[in-house]
Structures are given as C-alpha cells and as structure tokens.
Steps between C-alpha positions, in 0.01 A plus 500: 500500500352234253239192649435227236278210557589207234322225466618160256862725419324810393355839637186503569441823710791805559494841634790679502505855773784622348383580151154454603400210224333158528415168339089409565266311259130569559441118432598373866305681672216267304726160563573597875835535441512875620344401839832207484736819446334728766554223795867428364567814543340531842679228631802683363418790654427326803848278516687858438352670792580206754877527390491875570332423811795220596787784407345732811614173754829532367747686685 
C-alpha cells in the first residue's frame, strides 16, 4: 500500500509498504512542515479507525 501527502499538486512526503521506499526531505523538519505531515496523517489514521469501528454496527 502507497500513502502520499501532496501539497500545491506535488508530493511532498510518500512511503510505500509494499516495496518498502519513501519520499522525505530533511528540510521540513526545519520549516515545520514534517510536524504538518505527522498530524495529517494522524487525523488519517484516526478517520480510518472510526469507519472500521462503524462496519462492527453493521449487521
């Protein structure tokens, strides 16, 4: 599975599990931006594991 955060149109972070590769540049963590790509992707993380929780009220 790939994750990309884009920012303006373009890429600005990726990992990808399956072939185990990513996109990072050293120079937001100095700008803040990496802390801006962390809590994206918690709130991600967070919005996916309410829908899972929604799927166990389904019968």
């Amino acid at each position: 599975m790939k994750v990309e955060i884009s920012e303006g149109g373009s890429v600005i972070w990726m990992r990808d599990s399956v072939n185990a590769e990513g996109i990072l540049s050293t120079g937001h963590v100095k700008d803040g931006t990496q802390q801006k790509i962390i809590a994206a992707l918690e709130e991600a993380l967070f919005q996916a594991k309410g829908q899972l929780a929604l799927t166990n009220d389904v019968d």
